[in-house]
N, C-alpha and C positions, 0 to 999 in steps of 0.2 A: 203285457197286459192280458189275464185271462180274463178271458169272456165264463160267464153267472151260466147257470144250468136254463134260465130261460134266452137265454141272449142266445144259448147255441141251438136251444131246440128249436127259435123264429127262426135263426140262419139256415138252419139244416130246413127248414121247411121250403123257403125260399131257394136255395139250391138246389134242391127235389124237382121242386114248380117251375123255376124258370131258367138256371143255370144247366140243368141236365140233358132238359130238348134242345137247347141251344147250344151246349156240346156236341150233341148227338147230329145236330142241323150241319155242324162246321166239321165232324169228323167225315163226314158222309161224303161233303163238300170236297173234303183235300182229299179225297180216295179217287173221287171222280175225277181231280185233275190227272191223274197218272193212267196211261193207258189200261184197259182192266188186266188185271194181273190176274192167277191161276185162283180156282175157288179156294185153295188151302192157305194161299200167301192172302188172299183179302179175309179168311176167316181169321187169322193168327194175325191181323193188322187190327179189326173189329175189337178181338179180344184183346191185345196188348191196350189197344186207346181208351177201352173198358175198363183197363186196372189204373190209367196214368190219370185220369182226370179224381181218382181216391187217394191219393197218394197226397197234396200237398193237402188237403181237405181233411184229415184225420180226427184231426184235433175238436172240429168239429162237431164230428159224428159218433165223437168215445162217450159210450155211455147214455145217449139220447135216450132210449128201450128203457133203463131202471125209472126207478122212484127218483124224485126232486131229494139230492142229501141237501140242500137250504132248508125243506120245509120243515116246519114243525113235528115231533112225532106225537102222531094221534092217542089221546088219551081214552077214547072212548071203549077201549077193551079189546076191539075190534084185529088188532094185530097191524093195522096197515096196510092190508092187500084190498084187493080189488076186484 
């Protein structure tokens, strides 16, 4: 089932707003369980948990930045931009 150009742009808003910090809350969290490791191994752990939480969310967030392709195109001469 794909989700409509506004169904992803609420979603992707909502994952921005509350999904994000609360990744960031729980990533923070399982680092602290582990004795602190070397500053290089906890930035490259930061970084890796930074790319893994975009990964199944792609689909997403393709495309959110352009124009609505459902809407109507503007007749008013205008071109469409903004």
């Amino acid at each position: 089932m794909a989700l409509s150009y506004k169904a992803r742009r609420r979603w992707s808003l909502i994952i921005l707003l509350i999904g994000l910090p609360a990744y960031i809350i729980i990533a923070v969290n399982i680092v602290a369980l582990i004795d602190r490791p070397s500053l290089l191994v906890e930035l490259l752990v930061y970084v890796g948990l930074g790319f893994v939480w975009m990964i199944p969310l792609k689909k997403v967030f393709l495309g959110i930045g352009q124009a609505d392709p459902d809407a109507p195109e503007r007749g008013d001469g205008e071109g469409g931009t903004r």
